[in-house]
C-alpha positions as CSV (number, residue, x, y, z in Angstrom):
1,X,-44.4,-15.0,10.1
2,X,-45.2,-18.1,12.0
3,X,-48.4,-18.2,14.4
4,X,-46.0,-18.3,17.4
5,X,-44.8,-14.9,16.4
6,X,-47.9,-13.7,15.9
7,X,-48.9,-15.0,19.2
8,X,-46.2,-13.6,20.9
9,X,-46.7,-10.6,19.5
10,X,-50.3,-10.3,20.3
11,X,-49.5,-10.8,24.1
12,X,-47.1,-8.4,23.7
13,X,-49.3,-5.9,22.5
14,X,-51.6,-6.9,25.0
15,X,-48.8,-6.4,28.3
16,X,-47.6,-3.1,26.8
17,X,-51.4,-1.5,26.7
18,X,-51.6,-2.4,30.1
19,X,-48.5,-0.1,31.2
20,X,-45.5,-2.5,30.8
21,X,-43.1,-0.9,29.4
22,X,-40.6,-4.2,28.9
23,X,-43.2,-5.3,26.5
24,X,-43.8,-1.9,24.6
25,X,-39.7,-1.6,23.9
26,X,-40.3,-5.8,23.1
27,X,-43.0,-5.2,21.1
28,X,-41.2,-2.1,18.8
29,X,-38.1,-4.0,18.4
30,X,-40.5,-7.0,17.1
31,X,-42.8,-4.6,14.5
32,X,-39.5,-2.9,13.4
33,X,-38.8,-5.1,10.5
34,X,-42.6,-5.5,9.5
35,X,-42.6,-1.7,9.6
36,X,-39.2,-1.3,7.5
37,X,-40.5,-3.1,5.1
38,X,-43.6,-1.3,4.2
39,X,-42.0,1.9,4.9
40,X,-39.2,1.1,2.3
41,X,-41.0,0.8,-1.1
42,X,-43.0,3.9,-0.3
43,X,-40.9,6.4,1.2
44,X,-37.7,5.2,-0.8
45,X,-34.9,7.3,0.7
46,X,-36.9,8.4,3.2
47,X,-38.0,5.2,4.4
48,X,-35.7,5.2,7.7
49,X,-37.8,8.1,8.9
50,X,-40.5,7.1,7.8
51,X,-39.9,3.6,9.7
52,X,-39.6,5.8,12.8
53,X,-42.4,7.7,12.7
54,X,-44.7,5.1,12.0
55,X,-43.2,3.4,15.6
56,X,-43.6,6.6,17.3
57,X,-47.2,6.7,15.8
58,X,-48.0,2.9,16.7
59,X,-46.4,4.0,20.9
60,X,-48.9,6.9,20.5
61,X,-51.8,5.4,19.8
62,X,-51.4,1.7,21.5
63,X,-53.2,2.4,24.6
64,X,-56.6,3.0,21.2
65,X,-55.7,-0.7,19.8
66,X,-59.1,-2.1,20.5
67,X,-58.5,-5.8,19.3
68,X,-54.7,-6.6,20.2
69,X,-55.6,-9.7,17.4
70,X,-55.9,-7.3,14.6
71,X,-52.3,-5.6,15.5
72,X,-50.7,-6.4,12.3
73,X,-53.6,-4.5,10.3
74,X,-53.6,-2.1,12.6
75,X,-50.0,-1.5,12.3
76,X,-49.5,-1.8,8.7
77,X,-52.5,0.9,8.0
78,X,-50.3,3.5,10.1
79,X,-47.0,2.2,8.5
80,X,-48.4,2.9,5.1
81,X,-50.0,6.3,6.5
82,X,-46.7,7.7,7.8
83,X,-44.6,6.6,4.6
84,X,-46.8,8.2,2.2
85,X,-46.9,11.4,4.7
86,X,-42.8,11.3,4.8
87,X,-42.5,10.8,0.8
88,X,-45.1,13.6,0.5
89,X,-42.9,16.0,2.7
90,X,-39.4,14.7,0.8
91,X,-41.0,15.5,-2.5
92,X,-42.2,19.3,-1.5
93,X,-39.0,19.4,-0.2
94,X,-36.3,18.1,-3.1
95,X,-38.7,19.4,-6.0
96,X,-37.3,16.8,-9.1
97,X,-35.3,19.1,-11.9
98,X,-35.1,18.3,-15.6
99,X,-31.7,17.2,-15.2
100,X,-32.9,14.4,-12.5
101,X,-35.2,13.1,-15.3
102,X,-33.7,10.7,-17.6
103,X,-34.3,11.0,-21.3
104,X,-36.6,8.3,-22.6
105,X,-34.7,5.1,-23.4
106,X,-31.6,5.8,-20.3
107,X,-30.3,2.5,-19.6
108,X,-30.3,3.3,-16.0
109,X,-34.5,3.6,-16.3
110,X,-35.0,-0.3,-16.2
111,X,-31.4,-1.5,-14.2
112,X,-32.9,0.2,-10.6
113,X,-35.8,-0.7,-9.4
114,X,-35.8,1.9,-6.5
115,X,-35.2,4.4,-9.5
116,X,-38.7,3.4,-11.4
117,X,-40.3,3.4,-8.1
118,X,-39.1,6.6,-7.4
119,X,-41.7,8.2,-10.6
120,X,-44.5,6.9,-8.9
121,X,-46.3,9.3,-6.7
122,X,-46.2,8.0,-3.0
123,X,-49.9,7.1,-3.4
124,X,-49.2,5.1,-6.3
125,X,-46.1,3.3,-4.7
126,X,-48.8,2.8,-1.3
127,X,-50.9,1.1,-3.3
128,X,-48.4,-0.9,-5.0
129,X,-46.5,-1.8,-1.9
130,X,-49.6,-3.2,-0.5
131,X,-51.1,-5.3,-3.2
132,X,-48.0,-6.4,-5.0
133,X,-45.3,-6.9,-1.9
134,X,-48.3,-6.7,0.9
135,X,-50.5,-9.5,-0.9
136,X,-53.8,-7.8,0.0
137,X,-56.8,-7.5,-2.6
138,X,-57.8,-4.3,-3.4
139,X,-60.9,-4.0,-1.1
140,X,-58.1,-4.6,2.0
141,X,-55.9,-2.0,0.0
142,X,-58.0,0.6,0.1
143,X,-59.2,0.1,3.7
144,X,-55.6,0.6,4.7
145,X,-55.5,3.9,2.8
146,X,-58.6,4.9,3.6
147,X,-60.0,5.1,0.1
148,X,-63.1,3.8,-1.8
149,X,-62.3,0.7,-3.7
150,X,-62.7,1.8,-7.2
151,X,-59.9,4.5,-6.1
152,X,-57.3,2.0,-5.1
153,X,-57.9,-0.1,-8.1
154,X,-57.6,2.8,-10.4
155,X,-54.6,3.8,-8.6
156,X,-53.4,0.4,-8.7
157,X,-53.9,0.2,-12.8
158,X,-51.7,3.9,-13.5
159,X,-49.3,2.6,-10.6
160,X,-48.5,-0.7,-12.7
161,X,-48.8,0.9,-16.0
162,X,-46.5,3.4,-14.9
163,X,-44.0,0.7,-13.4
164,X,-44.4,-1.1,-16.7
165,X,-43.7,1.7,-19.2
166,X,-40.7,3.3,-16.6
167,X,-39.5,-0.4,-16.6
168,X,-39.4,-1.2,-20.1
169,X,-37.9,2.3,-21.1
């Protein structure tokens, strides 16, 4: 994203907590795609409504954005916070069967990435999503889940062996 986006974005941010609502409907159609692709890798299926209800969370709570410069942060920690929350709710709600489980070796294992991502839990995929696809270290990580350190890089470590092993099956 180029510093004029982020800029603009900023001001945006900045007009909407003030009560404009031009900016607010600018601002959500700007931190759509940033939000789509967090949501995506996490919530899998899901990650449309997920997507959504992390925009309905960021119009909540914009007014409590103390630092309009820190938006993207701020934004991404609620982005990842509502996709684990979705994939959480889809996975009490489509419980997987034996037959949805492949038998070790499937070819279809290691041709679909959504598919091996799909086996992690949507903590493990959170994590993954925001170290691997985010670029943050794990200290940053675990701030945006809210987690001690040593949890996000132990989460971090199963996430990727777990990608690995599903991967290479």
């Amino acid at each position: 994203m180029s510093p004029e986006e982020r800029e603009r974005a900023v001001a945006l941010a900045r007009a909407a907590r003030a009560g404009d609502t031009l900016a607010m409907h600018d601002l959500l159609d700007h931190l759509t795609p940033f939000v789509a692709r967090i949501c995506a890798p996490i919530a899998l299926a899901d990650g449309p409504d997920a997507t959504q209800e992390a925009l309905v969370a960021v119009f909540g709570a914009l007014r409590t954005l103390r630092d309009p410069d820190a938006l993207y942060g701020w934004v991404r920690a609620i982005a990842v916070r509502e996709a684990v929350r979705t994939a959480r709710r889809a996975t009490r709600a489509r419980p997987a069967e034996l037959a949805d489980v492949p038998e070790r070796g499937d070819p279809q294992l290691a041709a679909d990435i959504d598919d091996v991502l799909a086996r992690l839990s949507p903590d493990h995929r959170a994590v993954l999503v925001l170290r691997d696809f985010e670029g943050l270290d794990e200290e940053s990580a675990a701030a945006v889940l809210g987690v001690p350190p040593g949890t996000a890089k132990s989460r971090l470590h199963r996430a990727r062996t777990s990608f690995r092993k599903a991967w290479s099956s």
